[in-house]
N, C-alpha and C positions, 0 to 999 in steps of 0.2 A: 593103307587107306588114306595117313596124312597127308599124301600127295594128289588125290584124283579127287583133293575139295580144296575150296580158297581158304587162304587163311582166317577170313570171318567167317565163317562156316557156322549158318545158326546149329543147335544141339539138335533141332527135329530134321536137320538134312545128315549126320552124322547118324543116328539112329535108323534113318528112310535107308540110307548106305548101306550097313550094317545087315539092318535088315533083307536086302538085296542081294548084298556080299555072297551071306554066307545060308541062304535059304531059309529063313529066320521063320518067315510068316507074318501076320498084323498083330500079331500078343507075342511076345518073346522076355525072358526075363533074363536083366543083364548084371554080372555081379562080381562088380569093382573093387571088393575086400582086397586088400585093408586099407583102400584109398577110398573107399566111397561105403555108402550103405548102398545094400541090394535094390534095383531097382524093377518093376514090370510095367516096358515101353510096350504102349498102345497106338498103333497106328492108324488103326480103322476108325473112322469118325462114329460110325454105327455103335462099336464096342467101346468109344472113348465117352458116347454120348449115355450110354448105359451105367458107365461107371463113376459117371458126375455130375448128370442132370437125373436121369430114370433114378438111382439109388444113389444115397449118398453114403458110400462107401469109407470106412475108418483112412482118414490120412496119417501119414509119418509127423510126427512132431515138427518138423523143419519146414513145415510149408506155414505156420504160423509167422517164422521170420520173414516168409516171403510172403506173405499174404501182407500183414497188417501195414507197411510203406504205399501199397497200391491203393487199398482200400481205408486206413484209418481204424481199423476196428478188427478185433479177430471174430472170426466164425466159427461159434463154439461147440460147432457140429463136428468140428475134426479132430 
């Protein structure tokens, strides 16, 4: 797959891939152990819009790191 993308390759065109590849679907869950913590890629705007505007669903701890540089403040809904 590291070949039929650029090497800047944003993470949502590696996932869109992925998801293509290998008949994934728009929800598929992907799990990188013991490089990474498990993750469930959402591709559908419909079902991404559900799981972060519609409800706000429990986040992983590590999106705090990545939240509060953006915004200045953590959202202490996650």
């Amino acid at each position: 797959m590291k070949a039929k993308l650029p090497a800047d390759a944003h993470i949502n065109l590696v996932h869109a891939t992925l998801a293509r590849d290998y008949d994934l679907g728009p929800i598929y869950y992907l799990d990188l152990w013991p490089s990474l913590d498990s993750q469930v890629i959402v591709l559908d705007p419909v079902l991404a819009a559900q799981t972060t505007q519609l409800k706000n669903l429990p986040k992983h701890p590590m999106v705090r790191c990545a939240q509060f540089p953006q915004v200045e403040t953590y959202n202490h809904s996650v």
